[in-house]
Z-matrix of the N, CA and C atoms (Angstrom, degrees):
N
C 1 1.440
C 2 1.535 1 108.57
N 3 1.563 2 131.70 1 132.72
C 4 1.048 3 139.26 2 166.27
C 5 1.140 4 123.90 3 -98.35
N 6 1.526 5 104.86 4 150.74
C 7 2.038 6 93.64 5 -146.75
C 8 1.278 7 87.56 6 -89.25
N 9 1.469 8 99.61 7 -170.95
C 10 1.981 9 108.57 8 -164.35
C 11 1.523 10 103.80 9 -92.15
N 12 1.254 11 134.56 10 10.14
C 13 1.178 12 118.79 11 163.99
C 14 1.860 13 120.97 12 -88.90
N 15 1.411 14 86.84 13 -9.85
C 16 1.814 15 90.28 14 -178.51
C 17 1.182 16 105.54 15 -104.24
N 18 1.726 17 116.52 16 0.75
C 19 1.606 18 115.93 17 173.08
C 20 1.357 19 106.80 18 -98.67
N 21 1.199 20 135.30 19 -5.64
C 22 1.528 21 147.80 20 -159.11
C 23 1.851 22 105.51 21 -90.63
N 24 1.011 23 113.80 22 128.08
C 25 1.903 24 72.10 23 160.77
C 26 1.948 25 86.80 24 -150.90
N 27 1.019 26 101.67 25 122.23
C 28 1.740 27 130.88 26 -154.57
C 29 2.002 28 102.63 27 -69.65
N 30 1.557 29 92.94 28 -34.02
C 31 1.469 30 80.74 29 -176.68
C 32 1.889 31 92.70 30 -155.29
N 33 1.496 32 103.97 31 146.74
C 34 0.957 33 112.89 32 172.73
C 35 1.737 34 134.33 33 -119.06
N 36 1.400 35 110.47 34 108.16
C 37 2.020 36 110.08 35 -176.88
C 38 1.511 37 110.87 36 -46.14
N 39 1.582 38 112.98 37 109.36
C 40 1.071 39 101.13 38 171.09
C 41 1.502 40 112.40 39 -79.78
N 42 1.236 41 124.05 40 -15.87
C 43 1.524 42 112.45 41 153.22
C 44 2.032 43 83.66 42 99.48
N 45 1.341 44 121.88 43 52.99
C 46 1.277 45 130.56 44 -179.63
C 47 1.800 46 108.25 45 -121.51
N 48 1.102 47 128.53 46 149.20
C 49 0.957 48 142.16 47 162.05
C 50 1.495 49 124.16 48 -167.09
N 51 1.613 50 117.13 49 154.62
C 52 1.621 51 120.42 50 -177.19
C 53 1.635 52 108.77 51 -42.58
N 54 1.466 53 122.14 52 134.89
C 55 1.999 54 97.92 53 168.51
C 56 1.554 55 87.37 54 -128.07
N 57 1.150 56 146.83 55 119.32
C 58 1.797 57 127.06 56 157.40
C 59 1.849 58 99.02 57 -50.23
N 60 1.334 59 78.62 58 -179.27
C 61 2.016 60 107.20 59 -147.81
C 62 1.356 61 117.40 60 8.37
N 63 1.078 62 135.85 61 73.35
C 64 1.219 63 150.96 62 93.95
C 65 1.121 64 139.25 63 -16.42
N 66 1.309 65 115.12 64 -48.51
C 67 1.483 66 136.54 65 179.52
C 68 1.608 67 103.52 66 -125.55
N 69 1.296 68 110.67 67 150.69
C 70 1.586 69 120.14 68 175.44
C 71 1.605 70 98.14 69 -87.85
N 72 1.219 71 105.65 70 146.98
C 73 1.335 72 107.88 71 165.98
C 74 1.498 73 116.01 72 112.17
N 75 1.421 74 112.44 73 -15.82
C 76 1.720 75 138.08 74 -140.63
C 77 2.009 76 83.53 75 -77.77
N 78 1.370 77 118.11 76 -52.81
C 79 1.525 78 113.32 77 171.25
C 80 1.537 79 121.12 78 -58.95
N 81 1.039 80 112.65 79 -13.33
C 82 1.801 81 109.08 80 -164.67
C 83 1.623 82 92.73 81 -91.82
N 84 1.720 83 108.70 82 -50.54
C 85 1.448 84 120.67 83 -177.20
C 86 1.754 85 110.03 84 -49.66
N 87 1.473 86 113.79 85 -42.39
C 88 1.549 87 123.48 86 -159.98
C 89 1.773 88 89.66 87 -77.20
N 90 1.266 89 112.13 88 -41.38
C 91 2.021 90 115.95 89 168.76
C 92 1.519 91 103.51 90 -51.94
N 93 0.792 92 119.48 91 -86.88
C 94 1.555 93 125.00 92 -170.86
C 95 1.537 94 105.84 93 -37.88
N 96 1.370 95 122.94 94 -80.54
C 97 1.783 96 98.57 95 155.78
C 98 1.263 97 152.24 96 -48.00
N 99 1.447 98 122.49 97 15.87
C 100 1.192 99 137.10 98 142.37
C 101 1.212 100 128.23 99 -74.65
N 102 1.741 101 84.12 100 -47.89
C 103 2.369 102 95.62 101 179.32
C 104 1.449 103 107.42 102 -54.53
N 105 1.858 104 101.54 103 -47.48
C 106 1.746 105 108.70 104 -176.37
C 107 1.727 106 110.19 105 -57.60
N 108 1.258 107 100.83 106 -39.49
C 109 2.126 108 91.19 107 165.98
C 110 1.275 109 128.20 108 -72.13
N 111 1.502 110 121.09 109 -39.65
C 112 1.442 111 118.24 110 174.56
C 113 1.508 112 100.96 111 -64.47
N 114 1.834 113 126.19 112 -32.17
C 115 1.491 114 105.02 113 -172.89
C 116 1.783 115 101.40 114 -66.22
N 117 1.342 116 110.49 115 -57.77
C 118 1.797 117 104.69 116 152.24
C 119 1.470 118 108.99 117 28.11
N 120 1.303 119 79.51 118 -108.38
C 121 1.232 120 110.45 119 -162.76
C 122 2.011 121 111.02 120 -62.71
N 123 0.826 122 94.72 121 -56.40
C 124 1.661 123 92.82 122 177.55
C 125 2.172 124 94.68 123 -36.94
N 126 1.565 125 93.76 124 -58.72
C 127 2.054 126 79.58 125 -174.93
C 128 1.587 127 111.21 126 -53.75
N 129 1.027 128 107.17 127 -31.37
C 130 1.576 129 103.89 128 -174.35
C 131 1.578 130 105.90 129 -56.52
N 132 0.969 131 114.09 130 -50.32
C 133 1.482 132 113.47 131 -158.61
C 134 1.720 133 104.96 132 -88.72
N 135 1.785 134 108.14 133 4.03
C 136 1.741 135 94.57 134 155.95
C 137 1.300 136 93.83 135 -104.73
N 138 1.429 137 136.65 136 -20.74
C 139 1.361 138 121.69 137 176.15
C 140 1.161 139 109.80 138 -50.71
N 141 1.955 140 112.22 139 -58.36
C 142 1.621 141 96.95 140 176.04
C 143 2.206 142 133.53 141 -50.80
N 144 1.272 143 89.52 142 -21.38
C 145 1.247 144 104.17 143 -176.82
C 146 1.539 145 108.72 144 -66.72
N 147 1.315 146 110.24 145 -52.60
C 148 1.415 147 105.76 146 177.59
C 149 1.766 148 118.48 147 -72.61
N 150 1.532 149 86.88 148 -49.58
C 151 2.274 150 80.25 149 161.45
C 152 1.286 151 114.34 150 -30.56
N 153 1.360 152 108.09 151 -84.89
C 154 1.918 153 113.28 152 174.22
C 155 1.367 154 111.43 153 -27.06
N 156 1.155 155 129.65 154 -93.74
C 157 1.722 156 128.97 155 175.76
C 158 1.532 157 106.60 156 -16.92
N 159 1.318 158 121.72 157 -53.49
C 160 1.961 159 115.25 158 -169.36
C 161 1.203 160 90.55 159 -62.82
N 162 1.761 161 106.47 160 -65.03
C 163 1.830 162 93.99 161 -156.41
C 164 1.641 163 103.14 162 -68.04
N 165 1.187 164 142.72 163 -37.93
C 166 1.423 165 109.35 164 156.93
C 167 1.527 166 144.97 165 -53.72
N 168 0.987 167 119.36 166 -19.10
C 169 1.303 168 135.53 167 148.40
C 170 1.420 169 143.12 168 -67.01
N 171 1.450 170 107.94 169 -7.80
C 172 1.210 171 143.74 170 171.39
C 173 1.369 172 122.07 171 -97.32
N 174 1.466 173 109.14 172 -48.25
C 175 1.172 174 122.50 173 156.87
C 176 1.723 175 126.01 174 -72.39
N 177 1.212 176 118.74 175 -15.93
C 178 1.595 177 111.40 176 161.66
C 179 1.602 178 111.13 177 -101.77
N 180 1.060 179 116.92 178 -11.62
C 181 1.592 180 120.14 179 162.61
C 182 1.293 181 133.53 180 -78.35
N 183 1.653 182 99.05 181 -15.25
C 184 1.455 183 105.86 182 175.00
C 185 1.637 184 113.15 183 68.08
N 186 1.642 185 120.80 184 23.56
C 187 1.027 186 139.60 185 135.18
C 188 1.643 187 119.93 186 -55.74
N 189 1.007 188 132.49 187 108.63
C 190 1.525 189 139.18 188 -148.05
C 191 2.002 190 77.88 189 -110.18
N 192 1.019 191 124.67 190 -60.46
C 193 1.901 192 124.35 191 -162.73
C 194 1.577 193 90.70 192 -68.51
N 195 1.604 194 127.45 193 -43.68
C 196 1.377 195 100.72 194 -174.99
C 197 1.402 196 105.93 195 -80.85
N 198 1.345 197 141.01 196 -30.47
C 199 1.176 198 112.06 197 175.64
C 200 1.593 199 115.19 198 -64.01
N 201 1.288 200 143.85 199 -27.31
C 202 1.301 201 131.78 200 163.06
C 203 1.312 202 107.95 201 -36.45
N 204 1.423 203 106.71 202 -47.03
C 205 1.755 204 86.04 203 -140.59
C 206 1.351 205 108.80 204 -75.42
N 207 2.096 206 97.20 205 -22.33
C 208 1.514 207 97.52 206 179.56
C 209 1.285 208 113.00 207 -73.70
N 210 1.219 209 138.11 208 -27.93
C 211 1.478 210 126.42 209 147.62
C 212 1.725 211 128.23 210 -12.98
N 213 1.387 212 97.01 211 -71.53
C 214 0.757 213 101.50 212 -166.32
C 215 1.675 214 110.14 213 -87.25
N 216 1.483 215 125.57 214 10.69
C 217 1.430 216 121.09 215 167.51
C 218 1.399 217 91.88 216 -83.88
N 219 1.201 218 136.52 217 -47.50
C 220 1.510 219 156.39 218 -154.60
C 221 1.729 220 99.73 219 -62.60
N 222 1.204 221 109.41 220 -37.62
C 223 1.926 222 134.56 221 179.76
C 224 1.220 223 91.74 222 -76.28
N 225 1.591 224 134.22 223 -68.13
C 226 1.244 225 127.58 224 -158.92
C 227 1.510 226 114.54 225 -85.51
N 228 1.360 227 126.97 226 -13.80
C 229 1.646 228 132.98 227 155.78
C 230 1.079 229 97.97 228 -61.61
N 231 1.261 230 141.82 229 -72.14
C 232 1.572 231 144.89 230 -161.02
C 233 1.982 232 100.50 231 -56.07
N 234 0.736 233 104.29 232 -64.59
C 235 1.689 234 96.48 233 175.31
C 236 1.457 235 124.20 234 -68.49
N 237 1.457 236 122.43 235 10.32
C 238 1.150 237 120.04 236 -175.73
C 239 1.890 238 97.71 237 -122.59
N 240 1.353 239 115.15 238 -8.32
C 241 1.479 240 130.62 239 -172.96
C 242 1.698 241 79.21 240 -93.70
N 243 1.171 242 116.93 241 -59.59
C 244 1.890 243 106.78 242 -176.71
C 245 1.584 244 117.20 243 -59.10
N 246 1.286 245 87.94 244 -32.30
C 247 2.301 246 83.96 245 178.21
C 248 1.527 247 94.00 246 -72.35
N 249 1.095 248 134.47 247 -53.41
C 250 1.492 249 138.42 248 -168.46
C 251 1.398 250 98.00 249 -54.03
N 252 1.243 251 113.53 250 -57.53
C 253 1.490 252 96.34 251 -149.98
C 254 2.105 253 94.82 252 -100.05
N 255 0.880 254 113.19 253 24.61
C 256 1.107 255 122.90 254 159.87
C 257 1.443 256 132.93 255 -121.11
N 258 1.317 257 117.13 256 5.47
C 259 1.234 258 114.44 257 -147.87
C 260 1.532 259 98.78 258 -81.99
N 261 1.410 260 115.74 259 -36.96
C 262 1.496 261 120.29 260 -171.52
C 263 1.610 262 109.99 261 -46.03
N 264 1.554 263 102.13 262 -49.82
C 265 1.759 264 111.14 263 172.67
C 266 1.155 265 106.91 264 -65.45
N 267 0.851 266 123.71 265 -13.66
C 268 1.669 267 109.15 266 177.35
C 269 1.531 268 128.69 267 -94.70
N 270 1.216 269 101.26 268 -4.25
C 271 1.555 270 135.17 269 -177.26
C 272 1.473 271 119.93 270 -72.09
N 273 1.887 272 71.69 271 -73.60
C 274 2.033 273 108.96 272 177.58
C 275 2.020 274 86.57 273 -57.72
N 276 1.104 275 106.44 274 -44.73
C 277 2.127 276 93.27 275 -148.89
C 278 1.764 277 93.79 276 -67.95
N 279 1.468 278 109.47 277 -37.87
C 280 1.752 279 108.61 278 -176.75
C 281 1.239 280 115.28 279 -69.51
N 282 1.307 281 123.30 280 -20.31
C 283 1.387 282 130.86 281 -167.70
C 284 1.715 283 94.55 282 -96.57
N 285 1.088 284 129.39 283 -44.01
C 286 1.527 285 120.45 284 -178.24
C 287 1.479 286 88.66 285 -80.42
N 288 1.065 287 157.34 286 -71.36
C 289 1.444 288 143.60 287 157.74
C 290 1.655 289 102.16 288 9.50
N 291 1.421 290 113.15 289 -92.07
C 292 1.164 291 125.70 290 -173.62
C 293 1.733 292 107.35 291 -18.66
N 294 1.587 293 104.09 292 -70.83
C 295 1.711 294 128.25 293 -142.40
C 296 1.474 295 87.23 294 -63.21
N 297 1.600 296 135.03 295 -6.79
C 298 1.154 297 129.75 296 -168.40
C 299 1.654 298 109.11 297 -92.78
N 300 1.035 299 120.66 298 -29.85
C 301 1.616 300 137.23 299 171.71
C 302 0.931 301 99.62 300 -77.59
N 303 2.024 302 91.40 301 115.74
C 304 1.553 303 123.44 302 176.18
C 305 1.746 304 110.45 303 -118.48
């Protein structure tokens, strides 16, 4: 009789990984998510434009809430220009992360 740990088997490799062309279409899809990041980014950088303008405008008006807020649009453009323009590395680094867990 063999004990129940050599009859068990807890997890199984389905033996999957990323391959390009595989699928038709795989270039048109990788275009279209590029356009959707450069559009990204193009809003980001009038978002930042208009952040800057409030909180300066806030700040020579002696508006104390608009300069917050432009602060803080100015905070949330700047971290949304780093997810954008980082996102690919952040993808590739979690995904080779991933492929390492056995």
């Amino acid at each position: 009789m063999t004990p129940l740990a050599d009859r068990l088997y807890l997890a199984f490799d389905p033996g999957i990984s990323p391959k390009g062309g595989g699928l038709p279409g795989l270039a048109v899809l990788k275009n279209v998510v590029n356009s959707i990041n450069l559009f990204g980014i193009i809003a980001v950088v009038g978002a930042l434009a208009v952040s800057l303008a409030v909180w300066a405008w806030g700040h020579h008006t002696g508006g104390h809430q608009a300069e917050a807020n432009g602060k803080k649009g100015a905070t949330v453009a700047a971290g949304a220009a780093l997810g954008l323009g980082a996102a690919n590395g952040i993808v590739a680094f979690f995904s080779a992360l991933g492929s390492q867990i056995q």
